[in-house]
C-alpha positions, 0 to 999 in steps of 0.5 A: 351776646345774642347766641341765638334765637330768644330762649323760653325759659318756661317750657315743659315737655310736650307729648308732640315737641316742636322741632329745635333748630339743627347745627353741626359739629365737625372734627375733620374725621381721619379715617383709614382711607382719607388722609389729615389733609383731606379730611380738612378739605372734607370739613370745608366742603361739608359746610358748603354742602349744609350751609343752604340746608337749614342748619344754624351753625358750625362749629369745629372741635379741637383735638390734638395728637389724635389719629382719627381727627385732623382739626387741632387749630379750630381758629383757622378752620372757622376762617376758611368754613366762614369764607366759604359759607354765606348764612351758617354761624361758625365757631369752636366747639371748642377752644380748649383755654387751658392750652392758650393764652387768654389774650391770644383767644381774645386776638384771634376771635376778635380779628375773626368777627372783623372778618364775619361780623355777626357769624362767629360763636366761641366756644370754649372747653376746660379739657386739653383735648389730649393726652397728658404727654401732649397736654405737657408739650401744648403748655410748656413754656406757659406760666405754671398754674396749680390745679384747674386754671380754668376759671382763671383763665376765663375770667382774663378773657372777659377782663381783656374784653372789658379793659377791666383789670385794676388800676395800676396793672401792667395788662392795661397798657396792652390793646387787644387788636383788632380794637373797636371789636366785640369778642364773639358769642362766649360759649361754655362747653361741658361733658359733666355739671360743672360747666353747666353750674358756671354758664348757669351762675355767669350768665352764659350760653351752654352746649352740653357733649352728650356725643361722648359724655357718660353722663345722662344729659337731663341732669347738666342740661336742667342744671344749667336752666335752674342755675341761670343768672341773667347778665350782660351776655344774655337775658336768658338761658340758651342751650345746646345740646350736641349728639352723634347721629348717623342717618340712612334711607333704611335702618339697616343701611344706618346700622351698617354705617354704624359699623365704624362707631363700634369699632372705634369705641371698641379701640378707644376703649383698649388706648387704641388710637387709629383712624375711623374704621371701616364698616367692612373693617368692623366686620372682620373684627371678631368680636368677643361676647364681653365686647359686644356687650359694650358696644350695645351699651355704647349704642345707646347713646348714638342716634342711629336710624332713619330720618324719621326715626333719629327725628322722633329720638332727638325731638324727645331728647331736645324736650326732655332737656330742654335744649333750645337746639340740637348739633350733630356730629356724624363720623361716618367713613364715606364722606359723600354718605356722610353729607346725605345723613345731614341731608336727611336729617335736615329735610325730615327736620324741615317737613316736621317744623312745617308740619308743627 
């Protein structure tokens, strides 16, 4: 596999890092004035709008029974975003496993690359994506497994790739369609160590979700780098780390937007699943002191500021972890000034890579 660029193996950190390259992740964000259906429509004309901005990939997340994001098949939304974009590399951040079928993973990623050849990453996640109810209903008719079956499963999708199950096994009368196509880029997703320890030991490329992870980023990301096994899927280690940004002219302009990130943090915490708020939704809560509290602890994690600013910060982040690329994903309420927080980010990225 070829994810990207060659990875550097051997890089320390530097008092002036040089830019990384810049992807995105969406969600297809439902918010309280924007409806499931267009906020698909919203994803496919934000790839449009990135695609000549420099940004290397897009990739689109899977999420079911949850008010605030619409995307819950990313296999179909990777198709309509490929079709309508020429230079991005699009694909799953993730495909939840645990929900499908090895094979049918295995069909629809096959048949995508035929359709894009060279644009398609898979991506794939260990959690449902869900609740515990919907996670039941998602795989109720699959065969029971006992625990994590992750691995498992996993190890089935390379075995269909490879026509590598043992002599004698029924599987080996099936052909994956469409035949003579590579399975795409495999990624492994992770918001913990364990993913980072397994793309480490099988040799695979790794995009750690700081966007919602408690956990520092340094520890997984540096993990996987120590762990790394080359294999035939890649020479060496290639990373990705993904964060929440949120871009304006001015700082206050950011911190307003920001507004929507509060309140839905505030919500998810309480079990409270809504569409994203607006910022002006987010001023007329009142806020407790403990709640407050909370959020400033939250913030920490968001990448809120001027191009600059958010530059300078996901600089220092990509050199600290190393990370041979930085994907952002942005749930700002307005669509129109969620596009020009990419466009921003992207312009300030492209003077500092000229720059360097």
């Amino acid at each position: 596999m070829q994810p990207g660029p060659d990875a550097d193996n051997s890089k320390t950190v530097d008092v002036e890092p040089k830019p990384v390259p810049l992807s995105v992740l969406d969600l297809s964000f439902v918010t309280s004035g924007t409806a499931p259906a267009q906020a698909l429509a919203n994803t496919i004309d934000l790839a449009k709008f990135v695609d000549p901005l420099g940004y290397k990939r897009f990739w689109l997340a899977e999420h079911h029974s949850l008010a605030s994001v619409a995307s819950s098949a990313p296999e179909i939304m990777i198709g309509q975003v490929a079709a309508a974009t020429r230079n991005l590399r699009v694909g799953s951040g993730g495909i939840m496993l645990t929900n499908h079928a090895p094979l049918m993973v295995a069909e629809r990623f096959k048949m995508l690359e035929a359709l894009f050849p060279g644009r398609i990453d898979l991506g794939l996640g260990r959690a449902p994506g869900t609740d515990q109810v919907t996670a039941f209903a998602l795989r109720r008719h699959m065969e029971e497994r006992q625990g994590d079956d992750f691995l498992e499963r996993l190890q089935e999708l390379f075995l269909w790739e490879n026509r590598d199950f043992p002599d004698g096994h029924p599987f080996n009368k099936i052909t994956v369609m469409p035949s003579g196509v590579p399975l795409p880029p495999v990624w492994l997703l992770g918001s913990s160590d364990y993913s980072a320890q397994l793309a480490g030991e099988i040799g695979a490329p790794y995009a750690f979700a700081s966007h919602f992870s408690d956990l520092d980023p340094v520890m997984p990301m540096l993990t996987y780098r120590s762990r790394f096994k080359p294999s035939q899927h890649l020479d060496a280690p290639y990373s990705i780390l993904a964060v929440a940004a949120v871009v304006a002219e001015t700082q206050e302009q950011a911190e307003n937007l920001a507004l929507t990130y509060d309140l839905n943090w505030l919500r998810r915490a309480k079990g409270e699943m809504h569409p994203l708020p607006s910022p002006e939704e987010a001023l007329a809560y009142s806020w407790t002191e403990q709640e407050r509290a909370y959020i400033a602890r939250r913030r920490q994690k968001l990448y809120c500021g001027t191009p600059q600013q958010v530059s300078s910060r996901l600089r220092q982040a990509a050199s600290v972890t190393q990370a041979d690329e930085i994907m952002v994903t942005s749930s700002i309420y307005d669509h129109d000034l969620r596009k020009a927080s990419y466009a921003l980010l992207a312009g300030e990225w492209a003077a500092l890579a000229k720059a360097a």
